[in-house]
C-alpha positions in Angstrom: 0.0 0.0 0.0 3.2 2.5 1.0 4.6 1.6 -2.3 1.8 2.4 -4.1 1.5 5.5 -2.7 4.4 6.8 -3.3 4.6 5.2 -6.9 1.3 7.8 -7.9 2.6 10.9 -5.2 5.6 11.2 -8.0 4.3 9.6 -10.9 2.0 12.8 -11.0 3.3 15.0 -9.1 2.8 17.5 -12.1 -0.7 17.2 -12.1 -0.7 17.9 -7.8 1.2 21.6 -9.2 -1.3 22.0 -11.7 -3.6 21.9 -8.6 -3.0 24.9 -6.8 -4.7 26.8 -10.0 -7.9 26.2 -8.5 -7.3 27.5 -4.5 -10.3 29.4 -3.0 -9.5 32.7 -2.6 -8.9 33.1 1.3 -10.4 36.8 1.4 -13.1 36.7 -0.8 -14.0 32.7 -1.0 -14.0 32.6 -4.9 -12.2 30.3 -6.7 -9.6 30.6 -8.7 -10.1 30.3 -12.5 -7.8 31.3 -15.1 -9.5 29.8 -17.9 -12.6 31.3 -17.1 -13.2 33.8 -20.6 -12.5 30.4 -22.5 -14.6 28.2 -20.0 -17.8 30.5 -20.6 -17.4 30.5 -24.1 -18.1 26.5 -24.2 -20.5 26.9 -21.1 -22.7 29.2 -23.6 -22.0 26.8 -26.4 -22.8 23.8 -24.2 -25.7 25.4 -22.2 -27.4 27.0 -24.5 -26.9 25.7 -28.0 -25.8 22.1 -27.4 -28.3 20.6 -24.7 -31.3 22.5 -25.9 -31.5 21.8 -29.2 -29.9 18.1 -29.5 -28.6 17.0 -25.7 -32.1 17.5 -24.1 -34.3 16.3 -27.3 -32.2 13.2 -27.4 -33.0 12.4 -23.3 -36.9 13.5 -23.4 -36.7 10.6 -26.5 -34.6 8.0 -24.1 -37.5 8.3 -21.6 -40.1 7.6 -24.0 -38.8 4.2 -24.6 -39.8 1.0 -22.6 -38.0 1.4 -20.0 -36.4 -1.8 -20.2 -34.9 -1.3 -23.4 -33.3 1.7 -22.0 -32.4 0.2 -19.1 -31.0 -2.5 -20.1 -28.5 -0.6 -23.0 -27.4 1.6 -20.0 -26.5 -1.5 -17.8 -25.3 -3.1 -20.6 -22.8 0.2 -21.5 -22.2 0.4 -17.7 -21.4 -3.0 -17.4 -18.1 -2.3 -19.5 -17.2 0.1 -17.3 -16.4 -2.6 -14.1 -12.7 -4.1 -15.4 -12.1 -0.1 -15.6 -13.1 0.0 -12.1 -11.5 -3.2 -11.0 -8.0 -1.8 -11.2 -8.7 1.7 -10.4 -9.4 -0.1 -7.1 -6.3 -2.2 -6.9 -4.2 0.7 -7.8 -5.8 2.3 -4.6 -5.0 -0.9 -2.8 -8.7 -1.8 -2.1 -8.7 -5.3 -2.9 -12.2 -5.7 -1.3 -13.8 -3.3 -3.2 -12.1 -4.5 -6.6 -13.4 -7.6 -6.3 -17.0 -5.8 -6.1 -16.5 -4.5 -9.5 -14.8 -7.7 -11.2 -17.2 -10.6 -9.6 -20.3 -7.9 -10.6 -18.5 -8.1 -14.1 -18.2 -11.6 -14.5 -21.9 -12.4 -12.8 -23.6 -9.5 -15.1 -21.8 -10.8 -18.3 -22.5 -14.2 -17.9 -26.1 -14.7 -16.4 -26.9 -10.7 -17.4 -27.3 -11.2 -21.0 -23.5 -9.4 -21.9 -24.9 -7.2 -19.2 -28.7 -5.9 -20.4 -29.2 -7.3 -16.7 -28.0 -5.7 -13.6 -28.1 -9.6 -11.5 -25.4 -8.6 -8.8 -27.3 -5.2 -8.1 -29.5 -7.7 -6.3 -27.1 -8.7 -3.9 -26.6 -5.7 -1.1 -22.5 -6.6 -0.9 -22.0 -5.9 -4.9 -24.7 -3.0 -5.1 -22.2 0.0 -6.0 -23.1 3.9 -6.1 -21.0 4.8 -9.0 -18.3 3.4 -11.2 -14.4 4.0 -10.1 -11.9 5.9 -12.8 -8.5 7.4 -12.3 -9.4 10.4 -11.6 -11.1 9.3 -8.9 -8.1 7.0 -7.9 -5.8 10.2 -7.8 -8.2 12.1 -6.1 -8.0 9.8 -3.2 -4.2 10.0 -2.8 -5.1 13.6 -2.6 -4.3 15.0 -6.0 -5.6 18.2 -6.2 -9.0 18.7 -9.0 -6.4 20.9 -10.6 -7.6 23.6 -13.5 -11.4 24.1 -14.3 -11.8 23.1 -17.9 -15.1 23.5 -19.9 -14.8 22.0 -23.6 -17.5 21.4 -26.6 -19.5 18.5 -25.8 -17.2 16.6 -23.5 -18.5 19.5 -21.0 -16.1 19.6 -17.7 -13.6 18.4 -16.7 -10.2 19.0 -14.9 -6.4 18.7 -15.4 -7.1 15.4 -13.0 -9.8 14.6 -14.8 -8.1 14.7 -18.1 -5.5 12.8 -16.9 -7.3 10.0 -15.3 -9.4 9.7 -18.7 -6.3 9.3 -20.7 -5.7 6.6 -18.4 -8.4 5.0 -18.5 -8.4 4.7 -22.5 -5.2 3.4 -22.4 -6.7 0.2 -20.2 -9.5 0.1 -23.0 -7.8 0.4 -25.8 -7.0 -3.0 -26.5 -10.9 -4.0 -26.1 -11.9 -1.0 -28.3 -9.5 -2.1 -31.4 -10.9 -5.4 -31.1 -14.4 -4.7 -31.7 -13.8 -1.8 -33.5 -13.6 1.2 -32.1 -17.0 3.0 -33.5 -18.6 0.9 -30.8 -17.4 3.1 -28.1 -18.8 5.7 -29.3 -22.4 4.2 -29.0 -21.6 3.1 -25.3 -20.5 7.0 -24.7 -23.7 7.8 -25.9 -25.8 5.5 -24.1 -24.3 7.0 -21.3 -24.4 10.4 -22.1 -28.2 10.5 -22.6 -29.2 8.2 -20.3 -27.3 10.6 -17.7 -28.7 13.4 -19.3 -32.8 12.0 -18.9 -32.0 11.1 -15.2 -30.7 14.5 -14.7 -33.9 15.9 -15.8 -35.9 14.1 -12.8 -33.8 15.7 -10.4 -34.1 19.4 -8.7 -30.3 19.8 -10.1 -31.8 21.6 -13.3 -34.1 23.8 -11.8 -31.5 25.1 -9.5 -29.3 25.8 -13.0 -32.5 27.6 -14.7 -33.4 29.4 -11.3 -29.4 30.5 -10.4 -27.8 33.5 -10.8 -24.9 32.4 -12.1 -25.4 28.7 -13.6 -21.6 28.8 -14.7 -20.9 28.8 -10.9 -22.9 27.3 -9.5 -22.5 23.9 -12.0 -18.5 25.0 -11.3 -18.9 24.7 -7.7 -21.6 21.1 -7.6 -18.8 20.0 -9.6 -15.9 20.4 -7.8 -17.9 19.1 -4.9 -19.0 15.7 -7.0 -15.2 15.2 -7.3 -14.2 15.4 -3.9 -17.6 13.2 -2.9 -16.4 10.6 -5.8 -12.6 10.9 -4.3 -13.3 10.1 -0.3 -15.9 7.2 -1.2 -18.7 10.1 0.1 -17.0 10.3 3.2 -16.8 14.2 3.0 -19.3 17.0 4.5 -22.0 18.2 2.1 -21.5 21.6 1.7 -24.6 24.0 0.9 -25.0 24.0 -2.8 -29.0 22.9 -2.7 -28.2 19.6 -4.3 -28.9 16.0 -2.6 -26.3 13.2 -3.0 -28.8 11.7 -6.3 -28.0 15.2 -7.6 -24.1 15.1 -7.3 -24.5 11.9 -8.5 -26.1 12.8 -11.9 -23.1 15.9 -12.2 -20.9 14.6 -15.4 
């Protein structure tokens, strides 16, 4: 566990410096954020062109489906997710909770249909809140978020972020160019919707529509979903009006 530690302290270290971008101010509480002309530019873009006229058409058309067809393409999508978890986990040192995400793998894909079925859901010791990537595995050897990013259709993100998605390619990539790798972009998608109709059942939107600042106050509920992804949800809520189903649903 030691070892592992300090393997990831130095391996990206760079990314911990890149962190201290994104400090609350100490006198007036705001956060720091140097890309924020850029950022607003894609917020507007994202916010305002994007969902509206093809993110939110595309989720109000998921939930007209049966829902089992939809649920089952987003456990299914989800379902490829767990290997990606499994040794996020094991690079934390959690050998308990990796097992969670490889025997909910194997049960899923086998008796699951390729995993349409969510079977090990039904069993309280494999029911998980959220899938494990590396940014959430740097996060919890206290890697700092690092930069706020806002980019065209990939939406937020952070330096961390980034970097734990390019890691977390790099343990796909060998599936993907298997089976082609078009496919991924119809499990992204899945995902991307079916996140985006959830969303739309939860008071998270309203509080966009009815804020002062949505640019903020998304900034802020995200920040806050990384450090509750990062400490397992062992952290204090902090008052941002959104319930733990709402950070949840923040991608």
């Amino acid at each position: 566990m030691k070892k592992i530690s300090l393997f990831l302290t130095a391996l990206f270290s760079a990314v911990a410096l890149a962190g201290c971008s994104n400090t609350l101010d100490p006198v007036t509480g705001e956060r720091n954020d140097p890309l924020q002309g850029f950022n607003r530019t894609m917020w507007d873009f994202n916010y305002k062109v994007l969902d509206p006229y093809l993110l939110k058409p595309a989720a109000k058309g998921w939930n007209a489906l049966p829902d089992p067809l939809t649920t089952g393409l987003s456990n299914a999508a989800n379902n490829l997710d767990e290997p990606v978890s499994f040794l996020n986990r094991l690079w934390e040192g959690e050998g308990q909770k990796a097992m969670v995400h490889l025997n909910r793998f194997i049960i899923n894909s086998t008796f699951g249909l390729g995993g349409l079925i969510d079977w090990a859901s039904y069993s309280d010791p494999l029911k998980i809140e959220h899938q494990r990537n590396f940014g959430d595995t740097l996060g919890s050897y206290g890697v700092n978020p690092g930069t706020y990013i806002v980019l065209p259709v990939y939406n937020a993100t952070t330096t961390r972020e980034l970097t734990g998605a390019l890691v977390d390619s790099v343990y796909t990539y060998p599936f993907w160019h298997w089976v082609g790798g078009a496919w991924s972009l119809v499990k992204y998608g899945v995902q991307e919707v079916d996140t985006r109709a959830k969303a739309m059942n939860t008071n998270a939107e309203a509080l966009l529509e009815q804020s002062a600042d949505p640019y903020i106050t998304f900034r802020e509920a995200y920040y806050q979903n990384l450090e509750y992804r990062a400490t397992d949800g062992n952290v204090k809520a902090k008052e941002t009006g959104l319930s733990e189903e709402d950070l949840n649903s923040i991608d």
